[in-house]
N, C-alpha and C positions, 0 to 999 in steps of 0.2 A: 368470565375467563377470557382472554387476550386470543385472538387465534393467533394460529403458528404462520409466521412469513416465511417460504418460501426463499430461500438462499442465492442471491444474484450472484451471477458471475464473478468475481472479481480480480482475475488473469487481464491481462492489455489484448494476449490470445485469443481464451476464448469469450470475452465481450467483443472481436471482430469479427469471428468466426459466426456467434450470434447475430449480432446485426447484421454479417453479408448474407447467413443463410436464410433470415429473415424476412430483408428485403428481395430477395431471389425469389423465394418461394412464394410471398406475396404478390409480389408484379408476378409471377408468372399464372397463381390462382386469378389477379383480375382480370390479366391478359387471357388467359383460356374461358372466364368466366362471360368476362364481355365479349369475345366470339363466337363462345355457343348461346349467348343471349341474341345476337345479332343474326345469327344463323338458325335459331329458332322463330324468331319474329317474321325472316323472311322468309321460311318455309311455310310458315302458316298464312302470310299473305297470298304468297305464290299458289298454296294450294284453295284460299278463298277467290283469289280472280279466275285459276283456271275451274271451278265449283260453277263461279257467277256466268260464267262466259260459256260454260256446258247446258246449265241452265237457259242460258238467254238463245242458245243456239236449239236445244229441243223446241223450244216454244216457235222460234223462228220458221223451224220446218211443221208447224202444224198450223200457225195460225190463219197462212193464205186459205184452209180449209173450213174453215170456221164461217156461223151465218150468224149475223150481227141483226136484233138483236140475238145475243148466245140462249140457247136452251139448256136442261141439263145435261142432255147427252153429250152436248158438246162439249162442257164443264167437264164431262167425265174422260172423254177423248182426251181431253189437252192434260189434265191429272193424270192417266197413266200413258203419257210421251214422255211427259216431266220423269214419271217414277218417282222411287221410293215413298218417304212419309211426307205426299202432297198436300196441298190445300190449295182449290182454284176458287174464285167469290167471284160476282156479278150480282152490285146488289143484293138482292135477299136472298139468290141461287146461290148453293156452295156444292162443292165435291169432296171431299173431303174421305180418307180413309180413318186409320187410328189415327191421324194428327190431330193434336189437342191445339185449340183455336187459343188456350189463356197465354200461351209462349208467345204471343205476337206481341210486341211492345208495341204502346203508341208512338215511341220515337221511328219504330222501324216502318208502325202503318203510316206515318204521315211521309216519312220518304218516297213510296211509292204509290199513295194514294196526292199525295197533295201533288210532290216534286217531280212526278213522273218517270224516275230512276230507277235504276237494280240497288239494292241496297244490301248489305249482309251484319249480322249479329253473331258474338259468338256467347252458348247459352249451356250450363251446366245442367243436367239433368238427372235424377239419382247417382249421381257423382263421377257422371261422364259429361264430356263437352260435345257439345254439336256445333254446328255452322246451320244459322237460319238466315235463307237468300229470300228476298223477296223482290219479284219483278212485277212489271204492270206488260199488261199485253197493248201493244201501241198497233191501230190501225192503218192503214196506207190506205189515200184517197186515190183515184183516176189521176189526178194531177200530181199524184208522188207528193204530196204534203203528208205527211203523221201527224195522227193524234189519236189520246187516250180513247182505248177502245169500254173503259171499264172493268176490265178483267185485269184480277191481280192475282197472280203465283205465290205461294209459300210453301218453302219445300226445307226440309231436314237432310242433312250429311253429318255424316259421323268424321268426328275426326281423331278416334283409335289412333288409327293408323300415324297420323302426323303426332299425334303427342308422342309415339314409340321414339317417331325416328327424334323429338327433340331431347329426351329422354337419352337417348343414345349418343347427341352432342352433349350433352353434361355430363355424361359418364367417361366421356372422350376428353373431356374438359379436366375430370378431378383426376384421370391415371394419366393428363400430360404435366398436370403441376406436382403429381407425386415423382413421375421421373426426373423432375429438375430438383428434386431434393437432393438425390446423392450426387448429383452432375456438382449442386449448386455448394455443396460443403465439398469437394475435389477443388473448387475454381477458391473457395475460402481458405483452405489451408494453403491454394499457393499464393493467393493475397496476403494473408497471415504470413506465412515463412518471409516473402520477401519485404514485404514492411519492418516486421519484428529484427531482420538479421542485423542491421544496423543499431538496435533498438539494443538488443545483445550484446554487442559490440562494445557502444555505451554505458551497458550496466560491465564488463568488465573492466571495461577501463578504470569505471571509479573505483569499480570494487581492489582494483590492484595499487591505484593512487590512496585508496587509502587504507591498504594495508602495508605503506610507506615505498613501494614502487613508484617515485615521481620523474621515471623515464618509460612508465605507460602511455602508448597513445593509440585512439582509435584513427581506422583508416576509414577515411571517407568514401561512399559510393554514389556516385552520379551527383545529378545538383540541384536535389533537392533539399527541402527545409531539416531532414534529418541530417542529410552530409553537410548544411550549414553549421550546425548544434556540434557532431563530430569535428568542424574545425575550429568553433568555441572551445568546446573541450580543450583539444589540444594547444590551442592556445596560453587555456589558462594554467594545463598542466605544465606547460614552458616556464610560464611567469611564475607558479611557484614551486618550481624546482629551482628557477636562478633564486627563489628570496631565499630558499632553505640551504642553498648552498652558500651565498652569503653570511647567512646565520650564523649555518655551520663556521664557517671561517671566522665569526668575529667571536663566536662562544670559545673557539678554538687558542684564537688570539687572547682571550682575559684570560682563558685557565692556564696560558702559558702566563701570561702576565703575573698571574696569582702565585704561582708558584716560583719565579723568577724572583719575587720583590720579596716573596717567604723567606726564602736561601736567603736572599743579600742579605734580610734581617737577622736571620738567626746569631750570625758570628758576633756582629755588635750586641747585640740584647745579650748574650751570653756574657761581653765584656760588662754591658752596664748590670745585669742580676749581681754579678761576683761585687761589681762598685758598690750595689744598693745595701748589700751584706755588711759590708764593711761600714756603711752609712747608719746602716739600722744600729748596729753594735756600737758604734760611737756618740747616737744620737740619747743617751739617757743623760751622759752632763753637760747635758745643755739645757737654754730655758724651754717655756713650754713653745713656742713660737716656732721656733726651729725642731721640735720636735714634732710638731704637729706638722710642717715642710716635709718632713725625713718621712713621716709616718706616709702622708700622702705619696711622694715622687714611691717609696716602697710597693704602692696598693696598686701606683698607673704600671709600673713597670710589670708587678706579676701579671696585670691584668694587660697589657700587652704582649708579654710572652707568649699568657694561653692563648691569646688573636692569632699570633704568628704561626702556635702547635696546629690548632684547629684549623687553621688556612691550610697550612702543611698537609695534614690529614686529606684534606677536602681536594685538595689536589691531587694526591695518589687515587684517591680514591674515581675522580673523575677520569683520572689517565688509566684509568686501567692495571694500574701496578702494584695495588693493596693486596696482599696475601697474607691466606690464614694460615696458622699456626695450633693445627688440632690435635688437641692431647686430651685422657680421660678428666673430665672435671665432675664435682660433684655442686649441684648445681646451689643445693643450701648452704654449702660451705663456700660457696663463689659471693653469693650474698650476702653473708653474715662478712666475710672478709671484707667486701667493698665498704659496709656500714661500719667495720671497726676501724678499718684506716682514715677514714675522713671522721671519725670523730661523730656517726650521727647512730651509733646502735643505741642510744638513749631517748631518740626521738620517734624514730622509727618502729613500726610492729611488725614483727617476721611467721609467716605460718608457712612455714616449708617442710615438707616429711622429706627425711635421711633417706640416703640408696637411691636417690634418683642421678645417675651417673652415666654421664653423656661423651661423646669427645666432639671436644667447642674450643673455641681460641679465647683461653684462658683472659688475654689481656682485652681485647678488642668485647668481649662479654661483662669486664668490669667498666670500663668504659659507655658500655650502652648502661649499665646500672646505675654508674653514677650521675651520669645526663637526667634521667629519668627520676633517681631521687631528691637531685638538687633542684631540679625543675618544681618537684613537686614542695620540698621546704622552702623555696625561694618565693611561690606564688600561690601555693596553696595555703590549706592549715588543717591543724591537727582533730585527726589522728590520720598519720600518712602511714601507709599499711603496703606489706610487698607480701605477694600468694606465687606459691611454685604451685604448679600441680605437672603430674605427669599425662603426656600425650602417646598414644601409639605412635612408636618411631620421632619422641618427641618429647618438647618440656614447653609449656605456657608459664610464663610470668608477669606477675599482675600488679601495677603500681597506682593505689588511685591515694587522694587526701581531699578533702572536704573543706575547701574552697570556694573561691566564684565559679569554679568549673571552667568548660569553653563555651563561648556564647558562639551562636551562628554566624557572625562573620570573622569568630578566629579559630573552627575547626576546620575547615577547608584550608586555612595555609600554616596549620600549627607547626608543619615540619620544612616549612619556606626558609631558605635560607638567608639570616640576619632579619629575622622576622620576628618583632615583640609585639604582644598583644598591645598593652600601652605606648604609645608613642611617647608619652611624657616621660618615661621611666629612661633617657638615653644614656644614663650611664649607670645602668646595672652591673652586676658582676658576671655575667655570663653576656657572652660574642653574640648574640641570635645563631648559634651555628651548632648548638650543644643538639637538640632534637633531629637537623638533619644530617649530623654525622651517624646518631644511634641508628638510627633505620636503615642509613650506606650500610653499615655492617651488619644490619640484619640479615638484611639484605645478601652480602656477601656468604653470607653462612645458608642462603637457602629458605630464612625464614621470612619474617616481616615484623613490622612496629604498626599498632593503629592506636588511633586516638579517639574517645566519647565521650561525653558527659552522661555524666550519670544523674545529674537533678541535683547531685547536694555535692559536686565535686567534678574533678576530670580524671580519668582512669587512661591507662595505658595500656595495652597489653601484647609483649612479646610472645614471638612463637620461634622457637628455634630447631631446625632437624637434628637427630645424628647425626654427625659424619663421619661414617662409616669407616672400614681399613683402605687405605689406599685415598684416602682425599686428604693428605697430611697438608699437601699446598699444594691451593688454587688459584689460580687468577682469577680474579672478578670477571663475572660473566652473563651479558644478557640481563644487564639490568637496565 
């Protein structure tokens, strides 16, 4: 079984907040720790020389008294000057009270037996510490030269007492790094707040750039690498407000274009359709040649016309100036009529239930219908199948046929406009403009157009609101 991890921070806040409280509180446990380390070390020196030097002073004032060679009375003299748990030796003479002779190390007896020195030990004993001093008693000649008299000192001190007070530096130690905790997350959050407020700053700026605000800028504080970042920002949010305003102006510039060149064409295309009428009705006697001319100039003209309607369209609709026209419809009767006027209810399968009655723009809802079925007899194949179903405050309708369907690189732009799956296919009967007029006016009406494959075809599927009393005409809006 996995053990469970523990959840890192993962705020900018509080992982600085942790690490400053962290390293605060650390440096100030070593810092307190190695002080009362230091100050315990030197208290227990201090109190082993001022020990050795108490020591070396009792003996001082007894030894002038002393008859060399020592007897044991003397032995016993100079053991209780010394005091407490003594032990005096002279060769094979001792004095000795309860002191236990096994505590004496040989490193301690060779100091003051070989080296001539005070020497000290510090030695635990049923789970107390002592200080064991041991000195050698040094004789004075007539001529003030010293030397080893043979007598050596070993004496016991307790040092209770000093462990208390180091005791007392450590505990001094762990309540000064506990008070640097709430000191040291006070001094974090005002590191935190002033680090982070630019950081803030930052995250709204983008967050207002890109929620299409590209005259957000942050303000920069002081000069550091954050206020550098801050003038990058704003920088870059400069550089793309002029491209989007340029954009702007040139997307601006074609839809007038578009619609400029629409107009101009409409008046003549109108002249040449009534010409092509006239051509069409005259062209049977003649040969087949000139018929087949007549037939053709007939198929480019309709098929420039719709170019021209469809442009037209695409331009109100980009301007802003497309309005619906909502009246009650019945939504299976809107369908069946779209499939009888173009001649395709013989191809088509309809499963719509009666009474589903909306108020939708009549024409602008045959229009998305027809895009959608001709799309789908144009490129799909049979059986191409249209489903009403009823929605709360609404009607779903479903157009799929069983075809190559859309492959992955032409559902993402099936509704681009003058956009053919095939690129070989450049003179289809439909503009590339038929799908994304349908969804402008889905659109308009409040609903939407998507597109899927379904595995054995391409499906469509409209969603359209009511519109209510009082939405009779709308402006396009917020699309």
């Amino acid at each position: 079984m996995r053990a469970l991890r523990r959840p890192l921070p993962r705020g900018l806040r509080s992982r600085l907040l942790t690490a400053f409280v962290l390293v605060t509180v650390l440096g100030a446990v070593a810092a307190a720790w190695s002080g009362a380390g230091s100050a315990g070390t030197a208290l227990v020196s201090s109190h082993q020389q001022r020990t050795t030097e108490a020591v070396a002073g009792s003996i001082t004032a007894v030894a002038p008294q002393l008859t060399y060679p020592p007897d044991r009375e003397a032995l016993d003299r100079l053991r209780q000057a010394v005091g407490g748990d003594t032990l005096v030796t002279y060769g094979d003479l001792t004095s000795t009270g309860v002191f236990d002779t096994g505590l004496i190390t040989d490193e301690l007896r060779g100091a003051v037996r070989d080296g001539h020195r005070s020497a000290a030990q510090r030695i635990t004993v049923d789970g107390r510490t002592w200080l064991l001093v041991g000195t050698p008693v040094m004789a004075t000649a007539p001529d003030g030269t010293r030397s080893p008299s043979g007598i050596e000192v070993y004496t016991l001190r307790d040092l209770a007492a000093v462990e208390r007070e180091v005791d007392g530096l450590v505990l001094t130690a762990v309540a000064t790094a506990a008070a640097a905790l709430p000191l040291s997350v006070l001094l974090a959050l005002l590191a935190a707040r002033g680090v982070l407020r630019p950081v803030r700053d930052l995250r709204d700026t983008a967050g207002a750039l890109a929620a299409g605000d590209l005259g957000a800028r942050a303000e920069p504080h002081g000069a550091d690498e954050l206020a550098e970042l801050a003038v990058a920002v704003n920088e870059m949010a400069a550089s793309l407000q002029e491209s989007m305003a340029a954009m702007e102006r040139m997307q601006a510039d074609a839809r007038r274009f578009v619609a400029d060149v629409s107009h101009e064409l409409r008046t003549p295309l109108s002249t040449l359709a009534a010409v092509v009428e006239v051509l069409e009705s005259s062209a049977e006697g003649t040969d087949d040649d000139t018929r087949e001319s007549a037939r053709m100039a007939i198929s480019e003209t309709h098929r420039l016309i719709r170019l021209v309607e469809d442009l037209m369209e695409v331009s109100r609709l980009d301007a802003g100036t497309a309005r619906l026209r909502a009246e009650p419809v019945d939504a299976a009767a809107a369908v069946r009529d779209c499939l009888r006027l173009r001649g395709w209810s013989e191809r088509v399968e309809v499963a719509a239930p009666e009474g589903i009655v909306l108020r939708l723009d009549r024409r602008r809802l045959d229009v998305i219908l027809a895009n959608l079925v001709g799309n789908a007899l144009r490129h799909g194949a049979p059986p191409v199948r249209v489903e009403v179903h009823r929605l709360p405050g609404g009607v779903r309708v479903t157009v799929t046929d069983h075809g190559p369907g859309l492959g992955g690189d032409v559902l993402p732009r099936v509704f681009d406009r003058f956009y053919k799956a095939d690129e070989s296919r450049t003179r289809t009967p439909g503009s590339g403009l038929g799908l994304a007029i349908a969804r402008e006016n889905a659109r308009l009406h409040g609903g939407d157009l998507t597109a899927s494959d379904t595995g054995s075809g391409a499906r469509f599927d409209l969603v359209l609101p009511d519109r209510g009393e009082g939405e009779e005409d709308e402006e396009e809006g917020g699309r």
